[in-house]
N, CA, C and O atoms as a GROMACS GRO file, in nm:
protein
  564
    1UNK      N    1   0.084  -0.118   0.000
    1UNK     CA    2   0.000   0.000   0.000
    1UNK      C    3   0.089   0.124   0.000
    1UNK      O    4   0.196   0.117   0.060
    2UNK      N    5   0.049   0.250  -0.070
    2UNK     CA    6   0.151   0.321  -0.057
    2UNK      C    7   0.107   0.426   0.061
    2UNK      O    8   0.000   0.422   0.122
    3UNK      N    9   0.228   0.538   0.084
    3UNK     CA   10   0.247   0.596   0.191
    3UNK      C   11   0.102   0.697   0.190
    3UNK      O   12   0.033   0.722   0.288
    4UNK      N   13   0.079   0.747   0.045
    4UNK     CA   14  -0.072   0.854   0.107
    4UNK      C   15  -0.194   0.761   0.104
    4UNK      O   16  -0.284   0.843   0.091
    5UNK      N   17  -0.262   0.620   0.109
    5UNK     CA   18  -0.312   0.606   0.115
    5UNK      C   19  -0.343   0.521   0.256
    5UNK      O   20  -0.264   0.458   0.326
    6UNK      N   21  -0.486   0.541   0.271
    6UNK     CA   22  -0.530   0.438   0.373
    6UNK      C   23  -0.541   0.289   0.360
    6UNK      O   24  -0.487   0.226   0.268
    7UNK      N   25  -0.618   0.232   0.459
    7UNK     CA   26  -0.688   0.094   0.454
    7UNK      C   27  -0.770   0.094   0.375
    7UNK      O   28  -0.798  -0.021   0.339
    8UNK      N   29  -0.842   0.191   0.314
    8UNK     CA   30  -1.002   0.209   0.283
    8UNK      C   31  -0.967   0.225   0.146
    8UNK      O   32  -1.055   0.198   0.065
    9UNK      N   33  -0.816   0.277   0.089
    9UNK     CA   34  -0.765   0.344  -0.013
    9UNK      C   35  -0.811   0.432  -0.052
    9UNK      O   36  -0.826   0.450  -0.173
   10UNK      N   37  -0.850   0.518   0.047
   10UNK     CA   38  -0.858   0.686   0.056
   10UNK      C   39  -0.743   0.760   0.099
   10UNK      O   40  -0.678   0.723   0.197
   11UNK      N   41  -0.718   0.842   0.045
   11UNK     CA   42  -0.586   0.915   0.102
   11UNK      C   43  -0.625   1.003   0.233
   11UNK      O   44  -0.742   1.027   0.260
   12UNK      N   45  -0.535   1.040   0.296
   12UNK     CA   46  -0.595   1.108   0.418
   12UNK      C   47  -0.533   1.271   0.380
   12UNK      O   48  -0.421   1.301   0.339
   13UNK      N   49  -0.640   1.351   0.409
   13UNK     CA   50  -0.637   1.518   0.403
   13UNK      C   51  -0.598   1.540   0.517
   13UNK      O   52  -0.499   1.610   0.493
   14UNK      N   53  -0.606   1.529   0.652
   14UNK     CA   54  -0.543   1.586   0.779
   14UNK      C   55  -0.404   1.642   0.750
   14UNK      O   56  -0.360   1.694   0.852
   15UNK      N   57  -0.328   1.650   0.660
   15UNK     CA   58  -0.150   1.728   0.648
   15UNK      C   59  -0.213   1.813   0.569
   15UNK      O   60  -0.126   1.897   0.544
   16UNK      N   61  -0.326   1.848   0.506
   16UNK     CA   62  -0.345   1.947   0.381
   16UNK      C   63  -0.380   2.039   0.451
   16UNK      O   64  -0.476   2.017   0.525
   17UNK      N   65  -0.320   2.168   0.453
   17UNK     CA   66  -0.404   2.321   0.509
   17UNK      C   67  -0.455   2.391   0.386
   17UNK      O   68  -0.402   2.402   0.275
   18UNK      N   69  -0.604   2.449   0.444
   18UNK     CA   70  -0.669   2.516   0.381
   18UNK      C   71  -0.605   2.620   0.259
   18UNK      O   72  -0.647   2.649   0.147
   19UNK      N   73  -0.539   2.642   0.302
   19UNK     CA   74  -0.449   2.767   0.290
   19UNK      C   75  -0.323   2.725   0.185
   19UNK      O   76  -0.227   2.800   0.167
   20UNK      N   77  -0.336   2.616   0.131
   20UNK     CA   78  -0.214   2.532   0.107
   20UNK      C   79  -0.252   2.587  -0.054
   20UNK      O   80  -0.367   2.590  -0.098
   21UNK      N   81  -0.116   2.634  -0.138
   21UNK     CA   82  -0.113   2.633  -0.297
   21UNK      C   83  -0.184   2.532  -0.368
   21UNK      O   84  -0.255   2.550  -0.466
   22UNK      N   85  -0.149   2.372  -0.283
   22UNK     CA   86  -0.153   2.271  -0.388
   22UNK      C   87  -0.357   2.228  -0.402
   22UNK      O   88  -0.408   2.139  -0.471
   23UNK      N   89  -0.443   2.348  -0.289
   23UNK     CA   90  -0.552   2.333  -0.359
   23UNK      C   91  -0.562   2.399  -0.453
   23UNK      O   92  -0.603   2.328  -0.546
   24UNK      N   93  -0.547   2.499  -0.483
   24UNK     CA   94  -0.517   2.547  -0.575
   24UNK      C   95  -0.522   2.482  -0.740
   24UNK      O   96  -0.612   2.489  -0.823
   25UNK      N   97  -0.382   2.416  -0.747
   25UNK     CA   98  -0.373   2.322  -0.842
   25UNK      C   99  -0.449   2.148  -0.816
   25UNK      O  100  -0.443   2.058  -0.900
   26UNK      N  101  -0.502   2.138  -0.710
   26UNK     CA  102  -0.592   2.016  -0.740
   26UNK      C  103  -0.717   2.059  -0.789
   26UNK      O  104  -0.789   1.980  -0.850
   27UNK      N  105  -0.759   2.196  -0.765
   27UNK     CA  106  -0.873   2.265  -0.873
   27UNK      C  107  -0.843   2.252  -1.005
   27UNK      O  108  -0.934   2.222  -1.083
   28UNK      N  109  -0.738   2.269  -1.043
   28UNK     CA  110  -0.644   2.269  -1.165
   28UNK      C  111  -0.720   2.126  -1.270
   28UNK      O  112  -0.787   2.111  -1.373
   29UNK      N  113  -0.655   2.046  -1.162
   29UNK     CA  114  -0.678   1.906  -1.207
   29UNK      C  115  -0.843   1.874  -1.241
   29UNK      O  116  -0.891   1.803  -1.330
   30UNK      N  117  -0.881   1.920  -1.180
   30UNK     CA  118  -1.020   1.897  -1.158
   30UNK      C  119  -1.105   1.960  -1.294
   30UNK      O  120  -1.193   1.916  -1.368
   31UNK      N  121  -1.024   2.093  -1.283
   31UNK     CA  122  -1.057   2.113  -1.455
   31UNK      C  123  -1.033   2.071  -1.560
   31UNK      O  124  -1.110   2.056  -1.655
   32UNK      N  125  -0.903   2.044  -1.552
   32UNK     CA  126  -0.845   1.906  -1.667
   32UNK      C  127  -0.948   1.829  -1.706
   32UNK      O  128  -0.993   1.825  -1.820
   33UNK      N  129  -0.994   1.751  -1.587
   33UNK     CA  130  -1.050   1.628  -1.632
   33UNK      C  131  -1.212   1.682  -1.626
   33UNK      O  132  -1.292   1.588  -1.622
   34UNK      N  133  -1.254   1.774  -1.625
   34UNK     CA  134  -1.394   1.807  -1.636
   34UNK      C  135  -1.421   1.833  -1.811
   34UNK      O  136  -1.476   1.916  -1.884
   35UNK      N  137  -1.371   1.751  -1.819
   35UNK     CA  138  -1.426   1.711  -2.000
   35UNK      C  139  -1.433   1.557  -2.072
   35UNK      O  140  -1.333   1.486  -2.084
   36UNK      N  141  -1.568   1.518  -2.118
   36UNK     CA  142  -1.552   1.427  -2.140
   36UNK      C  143  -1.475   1.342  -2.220
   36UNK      O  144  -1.451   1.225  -2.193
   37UNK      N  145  -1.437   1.407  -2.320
   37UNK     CA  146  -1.300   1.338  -2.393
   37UNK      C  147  -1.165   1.324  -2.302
   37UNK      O  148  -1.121   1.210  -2.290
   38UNK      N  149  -1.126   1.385  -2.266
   38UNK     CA  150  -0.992   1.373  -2.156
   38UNK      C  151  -1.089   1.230  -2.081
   38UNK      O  152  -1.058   1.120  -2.126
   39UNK      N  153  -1.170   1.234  -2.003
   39UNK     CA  154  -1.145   1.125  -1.906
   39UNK      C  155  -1.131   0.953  -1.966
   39UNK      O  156  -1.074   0.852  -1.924
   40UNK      N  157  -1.238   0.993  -2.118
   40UNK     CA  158  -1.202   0.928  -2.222
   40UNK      C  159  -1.067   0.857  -2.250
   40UNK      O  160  -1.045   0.737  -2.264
   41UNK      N  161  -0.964   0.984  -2.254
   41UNK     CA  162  -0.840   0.938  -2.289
   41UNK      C  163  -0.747   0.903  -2.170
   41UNK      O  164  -0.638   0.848  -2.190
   42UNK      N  165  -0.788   0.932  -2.052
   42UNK     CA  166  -0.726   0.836  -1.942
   42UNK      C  167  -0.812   0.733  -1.942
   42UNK      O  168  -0.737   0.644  -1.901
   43UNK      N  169  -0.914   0.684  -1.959
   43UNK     CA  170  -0.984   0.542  -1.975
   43UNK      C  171  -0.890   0.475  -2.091
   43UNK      O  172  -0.845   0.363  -2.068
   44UNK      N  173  -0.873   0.509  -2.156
   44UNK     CA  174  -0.787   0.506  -2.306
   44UNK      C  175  -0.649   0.425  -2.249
   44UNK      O  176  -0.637   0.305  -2.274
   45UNK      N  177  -0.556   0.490  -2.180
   45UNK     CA  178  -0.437   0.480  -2.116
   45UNK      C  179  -0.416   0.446  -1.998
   45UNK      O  180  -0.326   0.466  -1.916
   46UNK      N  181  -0.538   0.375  -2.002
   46UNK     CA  182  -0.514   0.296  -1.798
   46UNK      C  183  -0.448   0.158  -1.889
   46UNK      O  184  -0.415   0.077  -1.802
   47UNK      N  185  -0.429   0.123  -1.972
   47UNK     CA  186  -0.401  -0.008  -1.975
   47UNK      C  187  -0.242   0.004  -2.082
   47UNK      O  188  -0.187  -0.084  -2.148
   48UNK      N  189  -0.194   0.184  -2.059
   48UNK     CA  190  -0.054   0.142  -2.130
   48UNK      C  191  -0.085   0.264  -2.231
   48UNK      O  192  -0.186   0.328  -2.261
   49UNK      N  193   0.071   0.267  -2.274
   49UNK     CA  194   0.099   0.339  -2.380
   49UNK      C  195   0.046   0.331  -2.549
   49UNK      O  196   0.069   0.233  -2.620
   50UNK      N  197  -0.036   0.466  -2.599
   50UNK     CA  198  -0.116   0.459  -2.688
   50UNK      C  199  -0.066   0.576  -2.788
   50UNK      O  200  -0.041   0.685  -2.736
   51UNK      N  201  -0.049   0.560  -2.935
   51UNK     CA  202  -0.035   0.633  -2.997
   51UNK      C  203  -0.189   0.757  -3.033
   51UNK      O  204  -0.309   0.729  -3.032
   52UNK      N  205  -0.136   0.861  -3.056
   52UNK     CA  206  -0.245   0.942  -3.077
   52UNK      C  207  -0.360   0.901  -3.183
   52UNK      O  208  -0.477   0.930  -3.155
   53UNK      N  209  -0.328   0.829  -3.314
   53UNK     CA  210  -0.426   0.774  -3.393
   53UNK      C  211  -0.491   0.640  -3.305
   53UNK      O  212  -0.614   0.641  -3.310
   54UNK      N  213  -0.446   0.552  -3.244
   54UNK     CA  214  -0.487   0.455  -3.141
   54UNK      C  215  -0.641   0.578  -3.061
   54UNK      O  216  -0.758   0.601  -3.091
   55UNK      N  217  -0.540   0.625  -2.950
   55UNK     CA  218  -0.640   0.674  -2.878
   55UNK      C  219  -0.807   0.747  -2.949
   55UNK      O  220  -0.924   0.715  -2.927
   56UNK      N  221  -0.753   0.844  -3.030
   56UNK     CA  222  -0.834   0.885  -3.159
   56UNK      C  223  -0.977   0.790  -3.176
   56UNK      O  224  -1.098   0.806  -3.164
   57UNK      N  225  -0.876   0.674  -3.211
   57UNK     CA  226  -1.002   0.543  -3.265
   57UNK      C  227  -1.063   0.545  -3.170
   57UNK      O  228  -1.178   0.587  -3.168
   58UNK      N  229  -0.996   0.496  -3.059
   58UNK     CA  230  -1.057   0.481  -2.939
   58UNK      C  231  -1.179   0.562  -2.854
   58UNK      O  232  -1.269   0.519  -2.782
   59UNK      N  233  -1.139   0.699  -2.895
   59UNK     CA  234  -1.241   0.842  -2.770
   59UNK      C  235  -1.354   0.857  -2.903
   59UNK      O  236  -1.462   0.905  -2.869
   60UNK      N  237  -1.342   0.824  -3.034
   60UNK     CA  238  -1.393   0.842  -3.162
   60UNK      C  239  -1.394   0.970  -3.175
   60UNK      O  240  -1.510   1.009  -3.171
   61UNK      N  241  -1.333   1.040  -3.186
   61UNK     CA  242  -1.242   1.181  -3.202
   61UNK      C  243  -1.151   1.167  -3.332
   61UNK      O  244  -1.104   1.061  -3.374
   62UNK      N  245  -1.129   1.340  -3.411
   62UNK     CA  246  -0.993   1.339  -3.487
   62UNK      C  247  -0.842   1.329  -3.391
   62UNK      O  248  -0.815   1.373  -3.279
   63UNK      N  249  -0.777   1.268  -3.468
   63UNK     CA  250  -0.639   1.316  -3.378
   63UNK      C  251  -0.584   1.413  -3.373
   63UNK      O  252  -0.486   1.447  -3.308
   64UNK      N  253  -0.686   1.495  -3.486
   64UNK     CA  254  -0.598   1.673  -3.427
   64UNK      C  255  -0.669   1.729  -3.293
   64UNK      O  256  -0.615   1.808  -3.216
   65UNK      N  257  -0.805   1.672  -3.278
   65UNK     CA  258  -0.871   1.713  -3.227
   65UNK      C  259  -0.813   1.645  -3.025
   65UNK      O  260  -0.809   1.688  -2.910
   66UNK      N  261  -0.788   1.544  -3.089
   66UNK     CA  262  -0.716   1.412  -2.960
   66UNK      C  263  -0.578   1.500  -2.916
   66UNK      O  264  -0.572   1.547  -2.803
   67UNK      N  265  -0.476   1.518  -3.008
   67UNK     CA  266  -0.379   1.602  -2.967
   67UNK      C  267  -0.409   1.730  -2.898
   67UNK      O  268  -0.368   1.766  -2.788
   68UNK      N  269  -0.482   1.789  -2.974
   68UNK     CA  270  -0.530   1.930  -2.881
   68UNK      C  271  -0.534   1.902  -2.701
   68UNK      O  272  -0.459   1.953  -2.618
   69UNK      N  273  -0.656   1.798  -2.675
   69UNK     CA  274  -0.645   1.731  -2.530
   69UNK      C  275  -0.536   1.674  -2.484
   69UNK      O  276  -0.507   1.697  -2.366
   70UNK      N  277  -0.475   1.612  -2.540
   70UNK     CA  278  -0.340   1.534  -2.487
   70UNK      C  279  -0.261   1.668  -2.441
   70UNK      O  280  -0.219   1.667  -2.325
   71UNK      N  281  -0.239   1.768  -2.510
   71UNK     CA  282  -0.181   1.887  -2.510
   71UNK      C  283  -0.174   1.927  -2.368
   71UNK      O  284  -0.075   1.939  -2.296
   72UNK      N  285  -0.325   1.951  -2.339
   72UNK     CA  286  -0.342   2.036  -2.193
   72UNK      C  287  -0.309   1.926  -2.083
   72UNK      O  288  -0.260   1.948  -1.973
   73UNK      N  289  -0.346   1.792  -2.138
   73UNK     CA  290  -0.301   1.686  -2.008
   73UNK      C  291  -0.166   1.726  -1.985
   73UNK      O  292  -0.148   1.782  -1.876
   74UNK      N  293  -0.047   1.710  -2.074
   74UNK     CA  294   0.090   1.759  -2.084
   74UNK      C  295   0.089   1.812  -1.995
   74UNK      O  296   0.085   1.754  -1.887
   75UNK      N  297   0.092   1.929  -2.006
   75UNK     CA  298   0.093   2.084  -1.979
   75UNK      C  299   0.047   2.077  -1.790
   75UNK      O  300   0.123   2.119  -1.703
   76UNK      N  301  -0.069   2.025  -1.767
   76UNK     CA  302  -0.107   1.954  -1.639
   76UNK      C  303  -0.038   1.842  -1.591
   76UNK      O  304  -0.096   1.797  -1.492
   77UNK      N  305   0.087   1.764  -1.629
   77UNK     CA  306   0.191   1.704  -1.593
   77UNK      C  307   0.111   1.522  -1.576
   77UNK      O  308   0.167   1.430  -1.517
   78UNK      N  309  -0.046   1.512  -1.653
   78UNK     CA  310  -0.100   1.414  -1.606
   78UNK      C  311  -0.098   1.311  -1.735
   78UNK      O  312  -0.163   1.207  -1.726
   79UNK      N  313  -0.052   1.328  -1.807
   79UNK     CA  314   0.049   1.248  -1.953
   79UNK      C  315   0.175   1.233  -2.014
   79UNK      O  316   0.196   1.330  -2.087
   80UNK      N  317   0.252   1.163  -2.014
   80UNK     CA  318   0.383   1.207  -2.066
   80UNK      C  319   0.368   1.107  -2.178
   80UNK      O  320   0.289   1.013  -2.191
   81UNK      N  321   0.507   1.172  -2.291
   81UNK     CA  322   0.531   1.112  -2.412
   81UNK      C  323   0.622   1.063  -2.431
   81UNK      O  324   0.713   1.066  -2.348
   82UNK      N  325   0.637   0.978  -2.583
   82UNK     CA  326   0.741   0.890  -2.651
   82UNK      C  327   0.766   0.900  -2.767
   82UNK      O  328   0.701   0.828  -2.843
   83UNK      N  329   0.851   0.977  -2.816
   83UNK     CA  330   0.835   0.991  -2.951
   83UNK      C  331   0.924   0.826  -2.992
   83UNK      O  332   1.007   0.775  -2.916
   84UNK      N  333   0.875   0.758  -3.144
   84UNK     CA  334   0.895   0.671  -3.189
   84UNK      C  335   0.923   0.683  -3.363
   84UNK      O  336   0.859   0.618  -3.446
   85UNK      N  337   1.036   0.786  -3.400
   85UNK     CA  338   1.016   0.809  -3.551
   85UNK      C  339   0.905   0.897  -3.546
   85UNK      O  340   0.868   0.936  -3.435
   86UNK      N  341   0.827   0.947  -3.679
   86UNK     CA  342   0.700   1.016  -3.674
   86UNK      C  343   0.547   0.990  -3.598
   86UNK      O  344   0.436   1.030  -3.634
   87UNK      N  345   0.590   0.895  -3.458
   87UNK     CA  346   0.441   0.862  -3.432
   87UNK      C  347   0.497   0.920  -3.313
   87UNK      O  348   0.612   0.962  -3.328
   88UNK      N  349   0.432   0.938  -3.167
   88UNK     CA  350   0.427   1.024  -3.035
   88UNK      C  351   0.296   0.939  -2.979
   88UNK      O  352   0.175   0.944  -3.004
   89UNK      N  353   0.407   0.830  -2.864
   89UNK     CA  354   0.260   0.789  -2.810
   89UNK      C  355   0.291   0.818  -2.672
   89UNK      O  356   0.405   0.814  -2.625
   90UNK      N  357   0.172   0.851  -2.599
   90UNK     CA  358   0.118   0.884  -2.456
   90UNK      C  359   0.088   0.764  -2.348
   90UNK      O  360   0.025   0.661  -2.373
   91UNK      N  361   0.131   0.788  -2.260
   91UNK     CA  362   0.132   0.734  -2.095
   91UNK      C  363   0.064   0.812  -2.021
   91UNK      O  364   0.050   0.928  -2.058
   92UNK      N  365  -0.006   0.761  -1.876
   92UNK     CA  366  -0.024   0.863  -1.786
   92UNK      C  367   0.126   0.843  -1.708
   92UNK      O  368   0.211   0.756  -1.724
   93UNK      N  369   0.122   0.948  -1.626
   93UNK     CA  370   0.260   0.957  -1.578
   93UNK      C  371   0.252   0.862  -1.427
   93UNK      O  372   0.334   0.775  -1.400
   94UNK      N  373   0.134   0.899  -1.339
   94UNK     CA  374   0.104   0.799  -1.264
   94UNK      C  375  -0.070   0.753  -1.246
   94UNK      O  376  -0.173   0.777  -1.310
   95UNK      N  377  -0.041   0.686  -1.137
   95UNK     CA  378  -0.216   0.653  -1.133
   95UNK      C  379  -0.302   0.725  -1.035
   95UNK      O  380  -0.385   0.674  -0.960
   96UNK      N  381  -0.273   0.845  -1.046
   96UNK     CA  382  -0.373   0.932  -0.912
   96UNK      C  383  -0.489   1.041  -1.007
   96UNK      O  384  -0.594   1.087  -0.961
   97UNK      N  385  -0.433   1.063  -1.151
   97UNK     CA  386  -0.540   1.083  -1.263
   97UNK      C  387  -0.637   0.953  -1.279
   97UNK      O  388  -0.748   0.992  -1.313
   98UNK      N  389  -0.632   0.807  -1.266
   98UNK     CA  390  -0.657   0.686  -1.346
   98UNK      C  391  -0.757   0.696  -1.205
   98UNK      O  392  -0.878   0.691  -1.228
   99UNK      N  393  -0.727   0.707  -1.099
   99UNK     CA  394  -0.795   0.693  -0.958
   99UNK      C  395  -0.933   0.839  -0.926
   99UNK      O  396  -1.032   0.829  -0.854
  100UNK      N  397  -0.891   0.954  -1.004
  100UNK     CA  398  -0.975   1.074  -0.959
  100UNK      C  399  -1.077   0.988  -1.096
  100UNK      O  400  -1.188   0.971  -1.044
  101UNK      N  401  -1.080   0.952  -1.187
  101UNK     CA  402  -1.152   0.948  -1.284
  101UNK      C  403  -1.235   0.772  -1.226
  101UNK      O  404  -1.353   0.738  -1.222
  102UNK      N  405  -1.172   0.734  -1.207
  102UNK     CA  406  -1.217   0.623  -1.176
  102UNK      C  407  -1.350   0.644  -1.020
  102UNK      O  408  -1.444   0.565  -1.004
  103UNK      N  409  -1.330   0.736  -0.949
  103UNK     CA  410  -1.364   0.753  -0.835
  103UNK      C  411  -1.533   0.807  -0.877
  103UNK      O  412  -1.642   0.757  -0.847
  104UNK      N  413  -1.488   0.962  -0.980
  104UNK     CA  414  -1.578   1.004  -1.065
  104UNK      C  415  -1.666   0.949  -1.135
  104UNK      O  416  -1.779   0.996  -1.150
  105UNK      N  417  -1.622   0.833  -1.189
  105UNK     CA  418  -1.700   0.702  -1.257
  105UNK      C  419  -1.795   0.683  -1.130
  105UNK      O  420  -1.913   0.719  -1.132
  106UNK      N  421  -1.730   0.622  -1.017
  106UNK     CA  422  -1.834   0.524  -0.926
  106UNK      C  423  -1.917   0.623  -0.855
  106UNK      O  424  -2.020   0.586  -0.800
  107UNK      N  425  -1.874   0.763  -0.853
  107UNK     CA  426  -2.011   0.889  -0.799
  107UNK      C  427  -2.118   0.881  -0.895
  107UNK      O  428  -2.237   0.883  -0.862
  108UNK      N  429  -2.073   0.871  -1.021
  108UNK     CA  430  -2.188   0.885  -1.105
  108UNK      C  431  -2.238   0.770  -1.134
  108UNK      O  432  -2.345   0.778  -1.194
  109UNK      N  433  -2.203   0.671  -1.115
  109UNK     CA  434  -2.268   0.494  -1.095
  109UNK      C  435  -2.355   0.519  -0.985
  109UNK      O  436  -2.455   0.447  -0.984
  110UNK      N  437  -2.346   0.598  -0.895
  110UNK     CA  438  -2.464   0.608  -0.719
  110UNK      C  439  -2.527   0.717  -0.833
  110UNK      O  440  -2.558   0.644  -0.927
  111UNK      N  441  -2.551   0.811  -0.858
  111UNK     CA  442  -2.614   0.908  -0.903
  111UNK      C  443  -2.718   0.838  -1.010
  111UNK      O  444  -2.841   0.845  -1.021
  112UNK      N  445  -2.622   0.773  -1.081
  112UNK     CA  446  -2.772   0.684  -1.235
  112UNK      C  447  -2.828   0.611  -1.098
  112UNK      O  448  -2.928   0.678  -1.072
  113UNK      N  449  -2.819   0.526  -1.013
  113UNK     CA  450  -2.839   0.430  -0.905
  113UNK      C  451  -2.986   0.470  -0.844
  113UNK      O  452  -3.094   0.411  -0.838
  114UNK      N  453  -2.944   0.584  -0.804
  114UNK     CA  454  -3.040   0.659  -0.728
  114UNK      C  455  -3.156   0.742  -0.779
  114UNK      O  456  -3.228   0.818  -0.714
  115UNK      N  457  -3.159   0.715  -0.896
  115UNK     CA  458  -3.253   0.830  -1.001
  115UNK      C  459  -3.370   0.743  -0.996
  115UNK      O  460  -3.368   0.620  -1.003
  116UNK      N  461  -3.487   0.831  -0.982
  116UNK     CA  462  -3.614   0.754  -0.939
  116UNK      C  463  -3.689   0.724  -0.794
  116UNK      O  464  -3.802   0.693  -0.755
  117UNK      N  465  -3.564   0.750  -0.740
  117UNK     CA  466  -3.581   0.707  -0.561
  117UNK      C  467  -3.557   0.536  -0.569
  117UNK      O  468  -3.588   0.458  -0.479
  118UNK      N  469  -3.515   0.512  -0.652
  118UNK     CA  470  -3.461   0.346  -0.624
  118UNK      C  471  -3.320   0.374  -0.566
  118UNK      O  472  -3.243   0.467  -0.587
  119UNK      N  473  -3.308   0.229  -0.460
  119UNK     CA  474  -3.217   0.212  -0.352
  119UNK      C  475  -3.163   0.132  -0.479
  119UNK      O  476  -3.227   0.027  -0.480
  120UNK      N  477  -3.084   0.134  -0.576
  120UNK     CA  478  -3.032  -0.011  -0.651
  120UNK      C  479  -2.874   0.050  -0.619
  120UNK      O  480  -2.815   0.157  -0.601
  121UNK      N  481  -2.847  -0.104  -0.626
  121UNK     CA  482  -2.668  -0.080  -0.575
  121UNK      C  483  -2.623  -0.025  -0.704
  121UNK      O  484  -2.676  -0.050  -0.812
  122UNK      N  485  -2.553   0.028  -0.690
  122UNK     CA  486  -2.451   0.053  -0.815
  122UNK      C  487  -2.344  -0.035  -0.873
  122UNK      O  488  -2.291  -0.107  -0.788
  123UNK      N  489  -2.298  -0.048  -0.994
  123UNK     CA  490  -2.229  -0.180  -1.023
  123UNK      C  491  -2.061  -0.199  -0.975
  123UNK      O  492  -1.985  -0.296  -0.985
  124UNK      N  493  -2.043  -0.065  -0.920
  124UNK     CA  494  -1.895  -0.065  -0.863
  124UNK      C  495  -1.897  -0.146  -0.750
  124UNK      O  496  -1.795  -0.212  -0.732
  125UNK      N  497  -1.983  -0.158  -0.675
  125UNK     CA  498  -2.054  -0.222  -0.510
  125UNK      C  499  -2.072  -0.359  -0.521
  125UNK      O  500  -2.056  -0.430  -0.422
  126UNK      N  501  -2.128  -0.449  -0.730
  126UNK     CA  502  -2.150  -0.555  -0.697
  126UNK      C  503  -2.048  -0.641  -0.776
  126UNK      O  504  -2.058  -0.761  -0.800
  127UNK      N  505  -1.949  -0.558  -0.812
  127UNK     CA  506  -1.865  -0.630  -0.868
  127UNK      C  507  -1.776  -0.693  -0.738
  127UNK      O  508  -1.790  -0.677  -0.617
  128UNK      N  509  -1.675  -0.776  -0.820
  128UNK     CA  510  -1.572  -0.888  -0.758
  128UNK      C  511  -1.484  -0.790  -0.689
  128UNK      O  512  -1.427  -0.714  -0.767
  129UNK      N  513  -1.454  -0.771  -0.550
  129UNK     CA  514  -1.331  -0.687  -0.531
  129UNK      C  515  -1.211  -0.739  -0.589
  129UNK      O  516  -1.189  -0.858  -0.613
  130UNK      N  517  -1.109  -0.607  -0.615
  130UNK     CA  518  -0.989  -0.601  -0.671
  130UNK      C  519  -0.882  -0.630  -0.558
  130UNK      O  520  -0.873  -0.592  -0.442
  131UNK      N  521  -0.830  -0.686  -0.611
  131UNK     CA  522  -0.680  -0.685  -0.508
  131UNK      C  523  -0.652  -0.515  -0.446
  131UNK      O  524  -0.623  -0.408  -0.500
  132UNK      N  525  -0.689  -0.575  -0.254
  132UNK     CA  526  -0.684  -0.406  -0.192
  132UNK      C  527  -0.790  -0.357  -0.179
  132UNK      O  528  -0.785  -0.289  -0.077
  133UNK      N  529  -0.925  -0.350  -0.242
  133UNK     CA  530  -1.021  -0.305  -0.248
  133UNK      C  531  -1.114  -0.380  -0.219
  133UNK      O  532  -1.124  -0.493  -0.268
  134UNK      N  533  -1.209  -0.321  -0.120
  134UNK     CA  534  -1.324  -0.386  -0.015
  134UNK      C  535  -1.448  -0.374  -0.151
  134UNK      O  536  -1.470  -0.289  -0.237
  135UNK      N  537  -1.516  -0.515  -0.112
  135UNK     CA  538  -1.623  -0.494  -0.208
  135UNK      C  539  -1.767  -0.437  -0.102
  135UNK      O  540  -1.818  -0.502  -0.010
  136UNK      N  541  -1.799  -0.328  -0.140
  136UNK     CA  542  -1.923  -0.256  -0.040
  136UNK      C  543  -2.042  -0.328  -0.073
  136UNK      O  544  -2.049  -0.346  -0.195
  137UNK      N  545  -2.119  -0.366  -0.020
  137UNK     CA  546  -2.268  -0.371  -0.041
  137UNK      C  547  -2.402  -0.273  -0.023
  137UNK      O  548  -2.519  -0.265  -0.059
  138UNK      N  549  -2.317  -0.215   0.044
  138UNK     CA  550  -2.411  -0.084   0.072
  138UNK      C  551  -2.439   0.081  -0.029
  138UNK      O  552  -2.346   0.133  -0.089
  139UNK      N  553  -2.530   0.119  -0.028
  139UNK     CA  554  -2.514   0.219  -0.141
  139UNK      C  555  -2.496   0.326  -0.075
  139UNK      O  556  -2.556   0.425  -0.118
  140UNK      N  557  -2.420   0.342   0.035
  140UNK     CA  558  -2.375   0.450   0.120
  140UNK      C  559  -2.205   0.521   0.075
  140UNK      O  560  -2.158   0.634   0.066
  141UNK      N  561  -2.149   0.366   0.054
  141UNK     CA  562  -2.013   0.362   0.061
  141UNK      C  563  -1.989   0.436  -0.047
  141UNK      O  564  -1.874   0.460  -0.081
   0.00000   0.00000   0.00000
């Protein structure tokens, strides 16, 4: 397990002050990924390094249009590259983008869940836990 995370694999905020720059830039981040193509293209790159026509296919986007996004991920330090001859393929740099998007996923899995006033679990809750990860039953968690 690593050092910022818990048991629960929540990281703990108690060292963060209000007052601290780095909210600041986790707003940052937050804007990054407040587009649906970007989270796209970290869904894209949770499983490895992807050339820009790859990903492209993938988000069903142009790749000028794919580069443009890859661009600002850059720039937000939450992609890095490889050039290979004339192709440039993309990585995330680590997994704490792969984890905010992923997290984002399972809020909005309770949100479709809950529409209607139905109690239905959400499918993050009834899947198989992952190595590390508690499987919840509850639609609280």
């Amino acid at each position: 397990m690593h050092a910022d995370t818990q048991e629960d694999g929540t990281g703990s905020l108690g060292h963060i002050e209000l007052d601290n720059p780095t909210v600041e830039l986790a707003a940052e981040v937050f804007g990054m990924l407040a587009d649906a193509t970007r989270v796209r293209i970290v869904l894209v790159l949770d499983d490895g390094e992807h050339s820009v026509n790859d990903i492209a296919e993938a988000v069903g986007k142009t790749p000028a249009s794919v580069s443009q996004h890859l661009a600002k991920l850059r720039l937000a330090r939450i992609v890095a590259t490889r050039q290979e001859g004339t192709r440039v393929f993309y990585r995330l740099i680590n997994g704490h983008a792969k984890r905010l998007v992923a997290d984002a996923l399972f809020q909005a899995e309770h949100s479709v869940a809950g529409v209607g006033g139905t109690d239905a679990i959400p499918p993050h809750h009834r899947r198989d836990p992952q190595p590390g990860r508690e499987l919840h039953g509850d639609v609280d968690a």
